[in-house]
C-alpha atoms as one frame of an Amber mdcrd trajectory, in Angstrom:
protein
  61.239 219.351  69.639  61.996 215.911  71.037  58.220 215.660  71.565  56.941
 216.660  67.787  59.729 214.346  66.459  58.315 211.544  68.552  54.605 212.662
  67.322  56.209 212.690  64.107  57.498 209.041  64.213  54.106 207.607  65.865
  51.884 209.094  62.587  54.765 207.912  60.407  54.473 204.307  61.886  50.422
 204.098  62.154  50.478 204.762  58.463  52.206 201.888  57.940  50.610 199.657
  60.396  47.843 200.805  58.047  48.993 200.189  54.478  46.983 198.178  52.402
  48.838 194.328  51.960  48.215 191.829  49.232  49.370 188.961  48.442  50.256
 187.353  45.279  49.762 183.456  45.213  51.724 183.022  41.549  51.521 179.878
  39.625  54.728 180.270  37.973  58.359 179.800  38.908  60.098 182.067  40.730
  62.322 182.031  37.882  60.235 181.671  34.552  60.342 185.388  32.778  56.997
 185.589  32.409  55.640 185.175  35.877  58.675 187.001  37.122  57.966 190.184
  34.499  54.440 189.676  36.069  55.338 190.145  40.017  58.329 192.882  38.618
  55.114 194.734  37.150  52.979 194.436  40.140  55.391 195.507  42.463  56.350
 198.651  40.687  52.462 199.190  40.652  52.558 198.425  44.675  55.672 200.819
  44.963  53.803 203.220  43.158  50.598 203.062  45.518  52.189 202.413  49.424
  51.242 199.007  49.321  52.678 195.941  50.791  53.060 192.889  48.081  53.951
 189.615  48.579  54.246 187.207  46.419  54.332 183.222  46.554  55.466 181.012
  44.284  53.882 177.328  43.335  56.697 176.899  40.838  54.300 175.065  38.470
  53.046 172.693  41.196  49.957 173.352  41.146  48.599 171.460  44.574  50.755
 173.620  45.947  48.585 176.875  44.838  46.281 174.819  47.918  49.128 174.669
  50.518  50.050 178.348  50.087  46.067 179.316  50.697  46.045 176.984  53.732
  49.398 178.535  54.749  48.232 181.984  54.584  44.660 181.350  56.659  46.814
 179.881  59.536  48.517 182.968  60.261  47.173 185.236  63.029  44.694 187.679
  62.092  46.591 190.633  62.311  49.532 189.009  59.755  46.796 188.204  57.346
  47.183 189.956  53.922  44.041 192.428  53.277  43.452 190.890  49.927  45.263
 187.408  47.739  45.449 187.403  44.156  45.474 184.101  42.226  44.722 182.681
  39.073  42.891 179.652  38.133  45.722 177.858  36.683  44.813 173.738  36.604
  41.373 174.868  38.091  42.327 175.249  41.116  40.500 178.419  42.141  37.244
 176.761  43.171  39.148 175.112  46.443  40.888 178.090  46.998  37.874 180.650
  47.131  36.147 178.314  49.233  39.174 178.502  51.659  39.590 182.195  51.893
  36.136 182.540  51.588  35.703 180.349  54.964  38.712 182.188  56.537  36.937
 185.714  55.294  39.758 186.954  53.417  38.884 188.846  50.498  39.947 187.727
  46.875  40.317 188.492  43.585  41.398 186.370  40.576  43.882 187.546  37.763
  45.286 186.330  34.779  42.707 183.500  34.551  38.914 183.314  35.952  36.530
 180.900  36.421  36.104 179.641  32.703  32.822 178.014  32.149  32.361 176.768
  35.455  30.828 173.549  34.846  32.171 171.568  37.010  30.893 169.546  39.895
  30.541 172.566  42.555  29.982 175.361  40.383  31.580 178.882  41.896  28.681
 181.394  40.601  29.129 184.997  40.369  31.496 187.098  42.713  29.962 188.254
  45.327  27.436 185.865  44.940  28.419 182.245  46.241  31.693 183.040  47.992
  30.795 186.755  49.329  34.899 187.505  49.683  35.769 186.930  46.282  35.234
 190.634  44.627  36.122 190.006  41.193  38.411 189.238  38.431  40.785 190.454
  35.504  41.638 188.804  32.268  43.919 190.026  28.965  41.239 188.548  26.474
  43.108 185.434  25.774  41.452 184.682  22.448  43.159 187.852  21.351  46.748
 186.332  21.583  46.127 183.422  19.928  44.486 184.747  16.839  46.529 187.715
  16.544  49.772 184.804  16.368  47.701 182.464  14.099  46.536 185.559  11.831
  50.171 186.782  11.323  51.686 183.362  10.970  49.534 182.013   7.944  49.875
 185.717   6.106  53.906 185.389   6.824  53.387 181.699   5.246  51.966 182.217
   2.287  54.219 185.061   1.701  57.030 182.666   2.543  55.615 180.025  -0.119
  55.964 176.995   2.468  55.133 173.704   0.859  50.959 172.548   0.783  49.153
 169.478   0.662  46.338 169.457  -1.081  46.467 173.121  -1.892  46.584 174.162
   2.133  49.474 175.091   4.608  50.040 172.584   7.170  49.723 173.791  10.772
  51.129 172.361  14.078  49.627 173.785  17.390  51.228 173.439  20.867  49.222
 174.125  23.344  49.586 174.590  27.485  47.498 173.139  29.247  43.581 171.470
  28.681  42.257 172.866  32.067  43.378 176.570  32.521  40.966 178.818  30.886
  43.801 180.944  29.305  45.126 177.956  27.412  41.602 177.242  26.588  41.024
 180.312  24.980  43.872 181.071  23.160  43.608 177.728  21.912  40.201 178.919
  20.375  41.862 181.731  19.047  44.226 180.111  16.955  41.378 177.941  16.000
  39.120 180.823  14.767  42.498 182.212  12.228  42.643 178.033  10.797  39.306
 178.529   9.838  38.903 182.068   8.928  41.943 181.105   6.565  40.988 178.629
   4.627  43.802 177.444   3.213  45.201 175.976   6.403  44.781 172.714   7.367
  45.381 172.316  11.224  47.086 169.091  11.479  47.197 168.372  14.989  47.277
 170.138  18.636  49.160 168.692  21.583  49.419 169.951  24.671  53.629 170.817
  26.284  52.538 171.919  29.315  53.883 175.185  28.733  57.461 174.097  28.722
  60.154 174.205  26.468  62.153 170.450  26.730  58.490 168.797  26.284  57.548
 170.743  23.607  60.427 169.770  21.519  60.280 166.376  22.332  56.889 166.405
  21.191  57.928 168.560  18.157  60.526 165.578  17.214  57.738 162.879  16.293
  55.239 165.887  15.245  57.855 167.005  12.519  58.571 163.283  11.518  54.739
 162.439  11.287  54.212 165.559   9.353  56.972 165.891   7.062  55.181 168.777
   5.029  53.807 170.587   7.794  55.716 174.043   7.993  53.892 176.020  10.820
  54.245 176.088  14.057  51.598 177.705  16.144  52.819 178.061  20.121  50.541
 178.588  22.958  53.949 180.325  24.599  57.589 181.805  23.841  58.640 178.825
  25.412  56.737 176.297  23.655  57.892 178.097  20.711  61.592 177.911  21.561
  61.332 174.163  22.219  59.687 173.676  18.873  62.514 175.740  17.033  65.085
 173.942  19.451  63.852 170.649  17.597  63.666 171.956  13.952  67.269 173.205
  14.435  68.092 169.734  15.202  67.030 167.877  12.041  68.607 170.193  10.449
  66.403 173.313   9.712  66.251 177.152  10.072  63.475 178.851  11.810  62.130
 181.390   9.690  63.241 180.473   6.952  61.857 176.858   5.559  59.417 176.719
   8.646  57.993 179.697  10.580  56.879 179.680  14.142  54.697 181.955  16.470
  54.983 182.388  19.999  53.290 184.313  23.212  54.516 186.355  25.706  57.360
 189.358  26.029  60.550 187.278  26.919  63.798 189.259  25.764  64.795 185.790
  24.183  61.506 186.129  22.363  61.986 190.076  21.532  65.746 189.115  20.025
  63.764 186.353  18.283  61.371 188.472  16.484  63.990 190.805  15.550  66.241
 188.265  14.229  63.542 186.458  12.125  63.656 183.234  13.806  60.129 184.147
  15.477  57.928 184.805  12.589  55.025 186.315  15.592  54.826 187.402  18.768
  52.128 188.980  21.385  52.330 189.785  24.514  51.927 192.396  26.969  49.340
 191.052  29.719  51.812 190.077  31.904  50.543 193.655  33.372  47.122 192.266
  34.163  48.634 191.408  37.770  49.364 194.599  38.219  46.046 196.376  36.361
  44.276 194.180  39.755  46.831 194.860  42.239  45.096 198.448  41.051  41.596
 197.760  40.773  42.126 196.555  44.680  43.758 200.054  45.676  40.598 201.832
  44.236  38.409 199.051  45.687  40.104 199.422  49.214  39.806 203.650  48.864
  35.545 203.544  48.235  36.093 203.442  44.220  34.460 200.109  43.428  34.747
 199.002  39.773  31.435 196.997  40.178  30.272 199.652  37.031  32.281 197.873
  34.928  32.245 194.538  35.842  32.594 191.880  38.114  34.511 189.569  35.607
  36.353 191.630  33.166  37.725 190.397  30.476  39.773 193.201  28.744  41.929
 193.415  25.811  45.534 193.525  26.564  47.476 191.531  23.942  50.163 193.326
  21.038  50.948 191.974  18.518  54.581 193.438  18.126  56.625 193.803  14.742
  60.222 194.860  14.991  59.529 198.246  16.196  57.549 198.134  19.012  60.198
 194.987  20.313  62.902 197.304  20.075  61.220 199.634  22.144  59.849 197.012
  24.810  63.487 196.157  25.071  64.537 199.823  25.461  62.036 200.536  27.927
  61.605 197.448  30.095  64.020 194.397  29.105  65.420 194.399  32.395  62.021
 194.177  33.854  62.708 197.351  35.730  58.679 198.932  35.218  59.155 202.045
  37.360  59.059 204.344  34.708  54.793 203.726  34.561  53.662 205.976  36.924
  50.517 203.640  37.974  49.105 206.619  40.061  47.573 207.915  37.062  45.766
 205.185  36.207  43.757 205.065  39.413  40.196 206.078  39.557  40.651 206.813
  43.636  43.458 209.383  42.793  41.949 210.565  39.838  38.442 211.297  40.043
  38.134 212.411  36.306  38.796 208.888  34.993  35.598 207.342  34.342  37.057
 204.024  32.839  40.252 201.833  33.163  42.304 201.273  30.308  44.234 197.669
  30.355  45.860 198.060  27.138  49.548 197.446  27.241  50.053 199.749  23.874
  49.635 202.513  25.950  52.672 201.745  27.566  55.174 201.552  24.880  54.126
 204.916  23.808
């Protein structure tokens, strides 16, 4: 008996010497809600799938993204994680591919990929270039920000907001210039001004996706552009900030000046229901844990080469009161193991011909 239980114990442990690791180099801080929702997501996913996560912080210093990646090639071999996730946030992925590539760890980029590439040292195609770097995942950016932009004109005209020259007045606040994310949801909201055409966009600044800058930027937008009653937000964040600063001179959010946001905050949720936040999406948070996937399927023979290298997949709701009182429900305290992300895998389901990245599916 003492023997099998000892047999027993020695399979139990080589499994585990064997589990697949990742890593999880995250731009955020440990304590912003939407990078934390992100890692919650990924490690129910890694819960779900026997794998060993671990996730790093930069806490929105990005030349520290570079520090983590050197960190992580000076360990020994055998405490090197099988695969590290990152996203390009600030550009910063073409350094960091070239170290892991160097150190032969393998690598896959989430949330945001190489964007257009045109810079001094272009990166190519994965696979191509830097032969460790397998692929990447991004929620369709473009998506959020016209889905925001879309809702918030309709909900101003219905509103009857004030117009100059016959056309709402729109304020964006944007992230970031550099991160292809903010890029393209930038072009998003972009596409609704001019789809619109009764919206003039008076001018984009950039907050650096935080809330105190954005409403100190939002007190000399607002006093520039007296008339301008739309606020278009690049994040829930952002948003807040720019409501924080309405509030000040005196004004009610939703009410004589609307404003959109992005992301699935439960300030932002309680915002939307209360009518302060006139639109919200969200829901890609879950790409981090969509690759932490793809990488299980990869690592079992299943390679999702058939359907790209560089996918760039629609993820984005746009919620209405509804569908935030059931993301609340379901998942406000960022508690995701009710997804049973074994179903989703191609390697443990060999019927499943394509992945789905929608995050709909999961309010159902």
């Amino acid at each position: 008996m003492r023997k099998c239980a000892l047999l027993l114990c020695g399979l139990l442990l080589c499994g585990l010497a064997q589990a697949m690791s990742v890593t999880f180099i995250n731009p955020g801080k440990h304590d912003e809600i939407y990078w934390l929702t992100a890692s919650r997501a990924m490690q129910a996913a890694a819960d779900d799938l026997s794998v060993q996560l671990e996730v790093l912080y930069t806490e929105r210093n990005h030349p520290r993204a570079l520090e983590l990646a050197r960190d992580i090639i000076a360990r020994p071999k055998g405490k090197r994680p099988d695969y590290v996730i990152f996203s390009n946030d600030y550009a910063t992925a073409p350094e960091m591919l070239r170290l892991f590539d160097a150190a032969g760890i393998r690598t896959f980029l989430a949330f945001s990929g190489r964007g257009d590439d045109k810079g001094p040292e272009p990166i190519g195609k994965p696979r191509s270039h830097y032969k460790q770097w397998l692929g990447s995942l991004e929620p369709h950016a473009e998506d959020a920000g016209y889905q925001t932009a879309r809702a918030l004109i309709q909900q101003g005209r219905k509103a009857g907001l004030p117009r100059v020259g016959g056309k709402l007045q729109l304020i964006a606040i944007g992230g970031d210039r550099s991160t292809p994310t903010s890029i393209r949801r930038d072009a998003g909201m972009r596409r609704a001004v001019a789809e619109a055409g009764d919206v003039t966009l008076v001018q984009q600044v950039y907050a650096a996706w935080n809330r105190d800058r954005s409403a100190e930027q939002s007190d000399w937008l607002y006093q520039r552009y007296p008339q301008a009653r739309l606020v278009w937000a690049g994040n829930d964040l952002m948003a807040f900030g720019a409501m924080d600063s309405w509030r000040k001179k005196g004004g009610i959010p939703g009410k004589d000046a609307l404003f959109s946001g992005i992301n699935t905050s439960a300030e932002a949720m309680h915002s939307l229901l209360d009518g302060h936040l006139s639109a919200l999406s969200g829901g890609h948070f879950i790409a981090g844990a969509w690759s932490l996937l793809m990488l299980y399927d990869y690592d079992r023979g299943v390679d999702f080469v058939n359907e790209g290298l560089e996918l760039d997949r629609s993820m984005f709701t746009l919620f209405d009161a509804a569908a935030a009182e059931r993301f609340l429900r379901d998942y406000g305290e960022l508690d995701f193991s009710r997804v049973d992300f074994r179903r989703y895998s191609k390697a443990l389901n060999p019927k499943l011909k394509r992945y789905n990245f929608s995050f709909r599916q999961l309010l159902k």
